[in-house]
C-alpha positions in Angstrom: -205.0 -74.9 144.4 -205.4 -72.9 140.8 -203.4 -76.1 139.3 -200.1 -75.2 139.5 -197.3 -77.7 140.4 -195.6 -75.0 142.7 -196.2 -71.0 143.4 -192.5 -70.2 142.7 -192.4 -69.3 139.2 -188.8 -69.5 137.2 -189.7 -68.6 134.6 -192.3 -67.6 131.7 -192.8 -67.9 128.0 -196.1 -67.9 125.8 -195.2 -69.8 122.5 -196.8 -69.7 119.3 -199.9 -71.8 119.7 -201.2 -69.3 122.4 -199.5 -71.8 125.4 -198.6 -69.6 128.6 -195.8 -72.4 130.0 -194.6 -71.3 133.6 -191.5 -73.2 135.0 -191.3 -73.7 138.5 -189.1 -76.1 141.3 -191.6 -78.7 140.8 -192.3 -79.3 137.1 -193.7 -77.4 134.1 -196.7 -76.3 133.4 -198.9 -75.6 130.6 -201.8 -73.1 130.7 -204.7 -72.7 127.7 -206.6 -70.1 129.3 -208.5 -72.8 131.2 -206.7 -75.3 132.7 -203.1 -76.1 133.9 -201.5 -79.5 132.3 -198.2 -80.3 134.3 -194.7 -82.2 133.0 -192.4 -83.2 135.8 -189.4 -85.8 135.4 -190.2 -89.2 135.5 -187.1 -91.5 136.3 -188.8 -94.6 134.8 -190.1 -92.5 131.6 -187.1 -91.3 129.4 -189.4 -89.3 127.5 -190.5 -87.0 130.6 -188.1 -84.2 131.6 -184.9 -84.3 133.1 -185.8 -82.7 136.3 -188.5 -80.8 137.8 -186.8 -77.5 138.6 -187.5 -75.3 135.7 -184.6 -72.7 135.0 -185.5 -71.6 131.6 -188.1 -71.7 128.4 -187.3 -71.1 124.8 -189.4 -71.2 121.9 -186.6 -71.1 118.6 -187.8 -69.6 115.0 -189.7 -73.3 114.0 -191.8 -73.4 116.9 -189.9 -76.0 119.1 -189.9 -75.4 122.7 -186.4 -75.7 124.5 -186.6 -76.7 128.4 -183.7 -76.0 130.7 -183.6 -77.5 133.9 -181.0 -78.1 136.9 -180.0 -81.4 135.1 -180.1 -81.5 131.7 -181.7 -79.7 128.4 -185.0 -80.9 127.1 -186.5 -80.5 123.3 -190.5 -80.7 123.4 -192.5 -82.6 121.5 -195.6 -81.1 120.7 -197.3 -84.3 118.7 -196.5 -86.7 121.8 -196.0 -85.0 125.0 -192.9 -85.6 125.6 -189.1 -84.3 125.5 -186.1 -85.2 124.2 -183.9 -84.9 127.0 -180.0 -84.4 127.1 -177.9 -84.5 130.2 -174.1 -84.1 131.1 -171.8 -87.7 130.7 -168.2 -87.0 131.3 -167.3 -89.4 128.7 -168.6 -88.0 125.3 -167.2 -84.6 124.5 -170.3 -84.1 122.3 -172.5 -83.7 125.3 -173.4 -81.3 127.0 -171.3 -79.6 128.8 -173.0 -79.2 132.6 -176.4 -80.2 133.4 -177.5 -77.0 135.1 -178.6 -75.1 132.1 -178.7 -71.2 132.8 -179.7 -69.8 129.5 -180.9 -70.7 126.1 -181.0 -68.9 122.9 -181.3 -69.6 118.9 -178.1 -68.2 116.8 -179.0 -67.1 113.0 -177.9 -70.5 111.4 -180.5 -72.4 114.1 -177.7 -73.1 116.2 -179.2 -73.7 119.6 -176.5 -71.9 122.1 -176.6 -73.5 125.8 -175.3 -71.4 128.9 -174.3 -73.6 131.6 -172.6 -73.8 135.0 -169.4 -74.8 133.5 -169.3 -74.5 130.1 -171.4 -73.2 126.6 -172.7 -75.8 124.1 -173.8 -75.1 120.7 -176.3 -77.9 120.1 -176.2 -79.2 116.7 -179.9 -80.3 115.8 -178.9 -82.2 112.9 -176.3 -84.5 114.5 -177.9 -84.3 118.1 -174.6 -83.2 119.3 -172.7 -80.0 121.1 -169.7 -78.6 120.3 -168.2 -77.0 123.9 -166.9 -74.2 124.6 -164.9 -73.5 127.9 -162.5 -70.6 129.4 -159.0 -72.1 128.9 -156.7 -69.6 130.9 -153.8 -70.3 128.4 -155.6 -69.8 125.1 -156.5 -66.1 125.8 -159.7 -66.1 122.6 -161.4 -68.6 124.8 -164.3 -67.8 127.0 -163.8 -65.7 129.5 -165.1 -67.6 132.2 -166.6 -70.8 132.1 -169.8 -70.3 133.6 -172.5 -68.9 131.5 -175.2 -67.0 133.1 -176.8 -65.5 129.6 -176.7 -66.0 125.9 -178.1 -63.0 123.5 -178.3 -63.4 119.9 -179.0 -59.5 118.7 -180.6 -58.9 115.0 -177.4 -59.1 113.1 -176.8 -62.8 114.3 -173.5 -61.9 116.7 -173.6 -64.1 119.7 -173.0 -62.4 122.9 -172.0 -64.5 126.0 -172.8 -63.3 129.8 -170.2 -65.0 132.0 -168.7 -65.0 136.0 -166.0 -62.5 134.5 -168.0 -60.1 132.2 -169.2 -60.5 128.5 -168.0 -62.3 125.2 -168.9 -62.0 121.6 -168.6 -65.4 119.4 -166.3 -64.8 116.2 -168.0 -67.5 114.2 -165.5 -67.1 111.7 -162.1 -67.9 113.9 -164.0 -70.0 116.2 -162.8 -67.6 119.0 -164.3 -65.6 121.7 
């Protein structure tokens, strides 16, 4: 009744314009100290979200606001309202990997690194592309596991990966884990 899409919050970011968005299981919302403004997926808009559960909110070093949901990864776009949205297709291995997103976070070089269910993308804003990463039991510098709960980025730029099976650090150098 205060204008919230749903009283389960998921999760909470204020970004840089003084925005307090809250993600819940039924959209995201937008606070300005006054009143709510709600986003929730659309199927016949492919500018609205992907899906209306929430998971996580990201703002990155130039302001843009990074939307994970339970299927798919959304970009927002301040000027219009709307998201660039990016889901799982088994076909292109430039995708991303899984559409439940579990974590976000920005790497040094502006990287975006994606946690999901099965699998860790590093989005490449430039080319609108991921490059995947997934535990490969055989090729022991892989992940450790292929689900990815959390992605850290500490001050020195190293890339730390939360999985199923413990923790990683990205050698950017070898490509390895």
């Amino acid at each position: 009744q205060d204008g919230l899409s749903d009283n389960t919050i998921t999760s909470i970011r204020r970004d840089s314009r003084g925005f307090m968005w809250f993600g819940t299981r039924i959209g995201l919302n937008r606070f300005d100290g006054y009143s709510h403004v709600c986003f929730k997926h659309d199927p016949n808009d492919s500018t609205s979200l992907s899906d209306n559960l929430i998971r996580t909110i990201v703002e990155d070093s130039r302001g843009e606001l990074w939307i994970g949901t339970n299927a798919g990864f959304n970009r927002y776009d301040a000027d219009h309202d709307t998201f660039e949205s990016h889901t799982h297709d088994p076909l292109n291995p430039r995708g991303l990997p899984h559409n439940t997103i579990q974590s976000i976070a920005e790497g040094a070089d502006g990287t975006i690194w994606v946690g999901t269910m099965n699998g860790l993308g590093a989005f490449d804003r430039a080319a609108r592309t991921f490059k995947n990463h997934f535990h490969d039991p055989s090729n022991p510098p892989t992940l450790n596991h292929s689900n990815v709960g959390s992605v850290y980025v500490d001050r020195r730029g190293a890339v730390w990966i939360g999985t199923n099976a413990g923790f990683n650090r990205y050698d950017a150098d070898h490509d390895t884990f």
